[in-house]
C-alpha positions in Angstrom: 9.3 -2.6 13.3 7.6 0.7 13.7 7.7 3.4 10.5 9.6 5.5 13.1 12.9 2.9 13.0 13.3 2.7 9.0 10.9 4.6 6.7 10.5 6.4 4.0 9.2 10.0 3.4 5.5 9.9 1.6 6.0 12.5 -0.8 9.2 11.5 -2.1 8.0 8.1 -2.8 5.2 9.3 -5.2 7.4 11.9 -7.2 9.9 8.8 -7.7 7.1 6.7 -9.1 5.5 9.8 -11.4 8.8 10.9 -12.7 8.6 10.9 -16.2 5.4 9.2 -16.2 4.0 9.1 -19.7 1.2 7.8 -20.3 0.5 6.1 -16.7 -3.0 6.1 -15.2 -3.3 7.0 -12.2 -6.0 6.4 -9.2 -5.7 8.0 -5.7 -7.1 6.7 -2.4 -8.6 9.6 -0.7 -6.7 11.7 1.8 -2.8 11.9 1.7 -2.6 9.8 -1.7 -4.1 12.5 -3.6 -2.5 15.2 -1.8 1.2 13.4 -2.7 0.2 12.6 -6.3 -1.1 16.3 -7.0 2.1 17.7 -4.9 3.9 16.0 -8.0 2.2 17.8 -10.2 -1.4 17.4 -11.6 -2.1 15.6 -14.8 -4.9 14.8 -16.7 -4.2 11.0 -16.3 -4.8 11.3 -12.4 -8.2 10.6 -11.1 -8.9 11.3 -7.4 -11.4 9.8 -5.2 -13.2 11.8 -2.7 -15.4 10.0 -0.7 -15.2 6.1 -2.1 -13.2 5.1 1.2 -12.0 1.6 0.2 -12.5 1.6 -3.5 -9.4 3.2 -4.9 -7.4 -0.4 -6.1 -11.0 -1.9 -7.2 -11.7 1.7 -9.5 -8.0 0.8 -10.6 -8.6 -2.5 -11.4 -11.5 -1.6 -13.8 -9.6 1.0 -15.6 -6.6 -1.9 -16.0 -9.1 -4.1 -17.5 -10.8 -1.4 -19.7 -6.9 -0.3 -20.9 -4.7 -3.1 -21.3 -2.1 -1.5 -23.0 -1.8 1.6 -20.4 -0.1 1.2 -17.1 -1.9 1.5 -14.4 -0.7 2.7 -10.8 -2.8 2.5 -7.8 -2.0 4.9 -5.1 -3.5 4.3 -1.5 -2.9 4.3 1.8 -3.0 1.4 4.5 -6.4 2.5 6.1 -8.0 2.5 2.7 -6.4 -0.8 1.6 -7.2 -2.6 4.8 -11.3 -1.6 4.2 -11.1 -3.0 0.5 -8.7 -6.4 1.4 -11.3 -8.2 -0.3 -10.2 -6.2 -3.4 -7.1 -8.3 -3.7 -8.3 -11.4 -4.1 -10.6 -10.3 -7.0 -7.8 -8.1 -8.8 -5.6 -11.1 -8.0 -8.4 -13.8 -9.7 -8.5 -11.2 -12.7 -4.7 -11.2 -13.5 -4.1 -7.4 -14.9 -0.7 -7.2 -16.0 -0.8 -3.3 -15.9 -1.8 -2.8 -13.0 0.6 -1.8 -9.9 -0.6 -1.1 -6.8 1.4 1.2 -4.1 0.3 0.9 -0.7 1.6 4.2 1.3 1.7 2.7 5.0 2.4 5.0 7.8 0.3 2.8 10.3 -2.2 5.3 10.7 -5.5 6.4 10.4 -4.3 10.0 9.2 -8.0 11.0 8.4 -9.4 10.9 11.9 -6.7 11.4 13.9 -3.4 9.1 13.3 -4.9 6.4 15.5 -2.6 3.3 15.4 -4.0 1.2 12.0 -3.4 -2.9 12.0 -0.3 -2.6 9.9 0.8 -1.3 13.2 -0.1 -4.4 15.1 2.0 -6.4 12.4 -0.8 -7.3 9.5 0.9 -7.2 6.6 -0.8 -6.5 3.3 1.8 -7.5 0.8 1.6 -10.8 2.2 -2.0 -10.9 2.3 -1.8 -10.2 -1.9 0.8 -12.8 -2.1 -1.7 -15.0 -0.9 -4.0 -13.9 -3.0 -2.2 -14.8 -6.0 -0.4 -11.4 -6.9 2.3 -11.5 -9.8 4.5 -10.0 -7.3 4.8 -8.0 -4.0 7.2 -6.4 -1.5 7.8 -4.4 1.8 9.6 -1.2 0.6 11.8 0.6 3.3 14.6 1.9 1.5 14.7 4.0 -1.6 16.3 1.3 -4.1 12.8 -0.7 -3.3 10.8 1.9 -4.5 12.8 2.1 -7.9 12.8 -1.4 -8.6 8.8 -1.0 -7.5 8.9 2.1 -10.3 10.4 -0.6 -13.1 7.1 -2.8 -12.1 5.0 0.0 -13.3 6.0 -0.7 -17.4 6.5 -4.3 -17.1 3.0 -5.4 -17.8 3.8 -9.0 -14.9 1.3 -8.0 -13.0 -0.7 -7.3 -10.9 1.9 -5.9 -8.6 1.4 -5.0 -5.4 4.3 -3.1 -3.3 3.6 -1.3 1.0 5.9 1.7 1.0 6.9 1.5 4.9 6.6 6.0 5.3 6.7 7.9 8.1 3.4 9.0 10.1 3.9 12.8 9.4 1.2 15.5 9.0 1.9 17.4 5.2 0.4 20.4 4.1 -1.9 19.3 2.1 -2.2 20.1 -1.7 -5.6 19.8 -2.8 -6.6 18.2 -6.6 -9.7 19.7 -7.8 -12.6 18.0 -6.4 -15.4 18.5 -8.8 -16.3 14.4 -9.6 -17.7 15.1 -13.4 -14.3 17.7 -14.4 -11.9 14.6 -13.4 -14.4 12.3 -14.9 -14.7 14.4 -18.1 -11.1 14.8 -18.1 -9.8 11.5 -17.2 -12.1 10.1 -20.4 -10.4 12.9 -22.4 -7.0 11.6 -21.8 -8.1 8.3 -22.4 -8.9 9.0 -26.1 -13.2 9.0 -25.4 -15.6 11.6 -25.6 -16.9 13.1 -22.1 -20.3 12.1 -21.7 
């Protein structure tokens, strides 16, 4: 089933799952999942990746294992997750309770030009995590998935692991600061430790 047929809309997904937040950390694939999470308003729990194509649920699995009391939500797209699939089977041998990972899949490649991606052609990560060994995971096309995917984020049964089916459309984009040491600095901040 194409996004086209049933999906959701990108930036409403992420303000549902940052409403009233707390303290939930938050790591962004680059592209779109930064631009959605800073479009629901910038906090000094989000950190942003630039350039670390790939990387955003292994950065979010260390900062799950370094915080085992504070939620932690993954946000990513499915270009991103499909470069770091190797990721899931080491978050999945590691077990992190609080971490939740939300794969925004518009089976693209928005970044370089919306070519087709292989969630497209019918992979499906979710499963791929459920193999794995994931706590849980789902295919979200409808708006009650993505709250019962927002309840996951508190739970501590992870890890979690949830594709958001959203559609393949071109947003302005809203651009979190990009200097790397600021949203290191601040991120540490937040997190109760010095900046170094």
């Amino acid at each position: 089933m194409s996004p086209a047929a049933e999906a959701l809309e990108r930036r409403a997904v992420v303000r549902t799952l940052l409403a009233g937040r707390e303290d939930l950390a938050v790591v962004t694939g680059l592209g779109s999942p930064s631009y959605d999470t800073v479009a629901a308003g910038d906090h000094d729990l989000n950190y942003y990746l630039w350039g670390a194509m790939g990387s955003a649920a292994t950065v979010g699995l260390g900062l799950a294992i370094a915080q085992p009391r504070r939620p932690v939500l993954v946000i990513t797209g499915d270009g991103e997750q499909l470069m770091g699939l190797g990721a899931l089977a080491t978050i999945a041998v590691q077990r992190p309770a609080n971490l939740t990972i939300a794969v925004l899949d518009n089976e693209r490649y928005a970044e370089t030009g919306m070519q087709r991606s292989h969630t497209g052609a019918g992979v499906r990560i979710d499963q791929v995590a459920a193999a794995c060994g994931f706590a849980w995971t789902a295919e979200v096309r409808e708006s009650a998935g993505v709250d019962q995917l927002r309840a996951r984020l508190t739970a501590f049964t992870g890890p979690n692991l949830a594709v958001c089916k959203v559609e393949p459309t071109d947003l302005p984009r809203v651009l979190p600061p990009i200097d790397a040491v600021y949203l290191k600095h601040r991120l540490r901040l937040a997190l109760g430790f010095p900046p170094r």
